[in-house]
C-alpha positions, 0 to 999 in steps of 0.5 A: 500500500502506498504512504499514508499520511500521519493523521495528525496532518489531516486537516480536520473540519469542524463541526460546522463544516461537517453539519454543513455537508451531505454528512450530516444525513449520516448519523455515527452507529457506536455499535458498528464493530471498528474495522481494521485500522481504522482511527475513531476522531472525537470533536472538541465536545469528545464526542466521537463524528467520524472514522479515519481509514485508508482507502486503497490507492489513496494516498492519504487516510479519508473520513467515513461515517459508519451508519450499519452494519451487514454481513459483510462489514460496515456500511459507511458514508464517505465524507469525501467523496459523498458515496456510500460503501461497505468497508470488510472487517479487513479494510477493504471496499466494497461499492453499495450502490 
C-alpha cells in the first residue's frame, strides 16, 4: 500500500463544516464493530463524528461515517467523496450502490 499520511496532518473540519455537508444525513452507529485500522476522531465536545481509514490507492487516510452494519462489514458514508460503501472487517471496499 502506498504512504499514508500521519493523521495528525489531516486537516480536520469542524463541526460546522461537517453539519454543513451531505454528512450530516449520516448519523455515527457506536455499535458498528471498528474495522481494521481504522482511527475513531472525537470533536472538541469528545464526542466521537467520524472514522479515519485508508482507502486503497489513496494516498492519504479519508473520513467515513459508519451508519450499519451487514454481513459483510460496515456500511459507511464517505465524507469525501459523498458515496456510500461497505468497508470488510479487513479494510477493504466494497461499492453499495
Amino acid at each position: 500500500m502506498g504512504s499514508v499520511t500521519n493523521v495528525e496532518q489531516l486537516p480536520s473540519p469542524d463541526d460546522q463544516q461537517i453539519a454543513s455537508s451531505k454528512a450530516a444525513e449520516y448519523t455515527l452507529d457506536l455499535s458498528v464493530p471498528l474495522v481494521n485500522g481504522a482511527i475513531v476522531h472525537h470533536n472538541a465536545k469528545g464526542r466521537a463524528d467520524y472514522w479515519i481509514v485508508e482507502r486503497p490507492g489513496e494516498a492519504t487516510r479519508v473520513r467515513v461515517i459508519p451508519y450499519g452494519f451487514t454481513r459483510l462489514g460496515a456500511a459507511i458514508h464517505n465524507i469525501n467523496d459523498g458515496r456510500d460503501y461497505i468497508l470488510t472487517p479487513s479494510g477493504g471496499w466494497m461499492g453499495s450502490e
